[in-house]
C-alpha positions as CSV (number, residue, x, y, z in Angstrom):
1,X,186.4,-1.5,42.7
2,X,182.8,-1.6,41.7
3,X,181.7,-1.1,45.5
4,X,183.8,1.9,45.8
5,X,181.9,3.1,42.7
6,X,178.7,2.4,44.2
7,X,180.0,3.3,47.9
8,X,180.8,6.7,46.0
9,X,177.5,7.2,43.9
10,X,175.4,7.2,47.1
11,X,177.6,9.6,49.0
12,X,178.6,12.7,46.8
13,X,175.2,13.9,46.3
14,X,174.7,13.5,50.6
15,X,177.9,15.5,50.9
16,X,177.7,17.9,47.8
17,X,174.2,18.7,49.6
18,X,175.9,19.6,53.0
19,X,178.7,21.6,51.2
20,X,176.4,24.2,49.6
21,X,173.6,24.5,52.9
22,X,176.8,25.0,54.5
23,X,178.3,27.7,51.8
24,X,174.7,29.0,51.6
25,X,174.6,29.8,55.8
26,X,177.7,31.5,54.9
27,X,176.4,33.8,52.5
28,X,175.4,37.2,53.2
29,X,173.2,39.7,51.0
30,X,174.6,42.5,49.3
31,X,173.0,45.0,47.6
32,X,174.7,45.7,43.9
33,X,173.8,49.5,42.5
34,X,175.6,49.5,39.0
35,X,174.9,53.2,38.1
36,X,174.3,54.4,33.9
37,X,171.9,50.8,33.4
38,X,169.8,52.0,31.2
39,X,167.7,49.5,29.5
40,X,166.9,45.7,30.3
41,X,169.5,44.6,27.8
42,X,172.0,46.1,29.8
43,X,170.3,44.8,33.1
44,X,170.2,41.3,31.8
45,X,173.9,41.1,30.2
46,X,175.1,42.8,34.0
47,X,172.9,39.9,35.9
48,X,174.3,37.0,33.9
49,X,177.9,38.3,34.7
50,X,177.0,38.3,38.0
51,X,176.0,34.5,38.6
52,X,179.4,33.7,36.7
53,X,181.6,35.4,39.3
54,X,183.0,32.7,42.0
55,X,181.2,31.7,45.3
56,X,178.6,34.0,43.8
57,X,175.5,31.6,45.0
58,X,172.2,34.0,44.2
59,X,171.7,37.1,42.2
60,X,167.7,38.7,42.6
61,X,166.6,41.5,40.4
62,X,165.8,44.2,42.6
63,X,165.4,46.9,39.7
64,X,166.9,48.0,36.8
65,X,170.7,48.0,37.7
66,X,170.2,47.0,41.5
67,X,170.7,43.3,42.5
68,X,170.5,41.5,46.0
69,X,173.7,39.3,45.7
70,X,174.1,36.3,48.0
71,X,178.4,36.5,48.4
72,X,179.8,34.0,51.7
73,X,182.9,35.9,51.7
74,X,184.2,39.5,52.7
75,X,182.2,41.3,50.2
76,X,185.7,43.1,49.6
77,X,186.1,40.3,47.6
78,X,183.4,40.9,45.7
79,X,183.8,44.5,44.8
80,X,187.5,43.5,43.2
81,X,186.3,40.8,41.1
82,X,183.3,43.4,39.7
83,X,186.5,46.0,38.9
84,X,188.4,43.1,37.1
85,X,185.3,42.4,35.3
86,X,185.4,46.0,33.8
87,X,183.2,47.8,36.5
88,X,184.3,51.1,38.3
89,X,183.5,50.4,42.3
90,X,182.3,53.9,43.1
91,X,181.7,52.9,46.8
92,X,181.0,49.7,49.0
93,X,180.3,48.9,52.7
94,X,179.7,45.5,53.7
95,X,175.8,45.9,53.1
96,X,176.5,47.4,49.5
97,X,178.4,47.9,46.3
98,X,177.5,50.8,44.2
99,X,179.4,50.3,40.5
100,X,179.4,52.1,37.2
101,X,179.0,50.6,34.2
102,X,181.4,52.0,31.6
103,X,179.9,49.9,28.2
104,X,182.7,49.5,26.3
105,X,184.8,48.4,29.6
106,X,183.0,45.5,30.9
107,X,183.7,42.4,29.8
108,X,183.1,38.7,30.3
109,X,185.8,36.6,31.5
């Protein structure tokens, strides 16, 4: 039992370390416009719901309301998770998402 524990101690980290290269060569960047941002309050509270929202594996600030997501799926996929956060997609293409921000809709979840 103990060698399995040690077999096991030595080889997660090696293959947690190719899962996310792998996930990360996956990912492609999308540019996130969320429209009505109007201070860095806002900006901040939007970015932090961002790197919560699955297979989500970088968010850059690219300006106030505009983020350069990194997203390995079909960025689809993407757009429907930011309208069941509380966002209205306005328009997407696989290069961008352009959302509005209604404040009393979005939410954390």
């Amino acid at each position: 039992m103990q060698s399995l524990k040690t077999l096991s101690e030595k080889f997660v980290p090696i293959v947690f370390e190719k899962i996310t290269k792998y996930v990360n060569s996956l990912s492609k960047k999308i540019l996130v416009k969320v429209e009505g941002v109007s201070d860095i309050d806002k900006h901040f509270e939007i970015k932090e719901l961002l790197q919560n929202i699955a297979w989500v594996t970088e968010v850059e600030d690219r300006g106030l309301g505009e983020f350069m997501i990194s997203y390995p799926e079909n960025p689809v996929y993407l757009a429907n998770s930011l309208n069941q956060k509380g966002f209205t997609v306005v328009n997407f293409s696989p290069f961008y998402i352009i959302l509005k921000a209604e404040n009393n809709r979005v939410r954390d979840n």
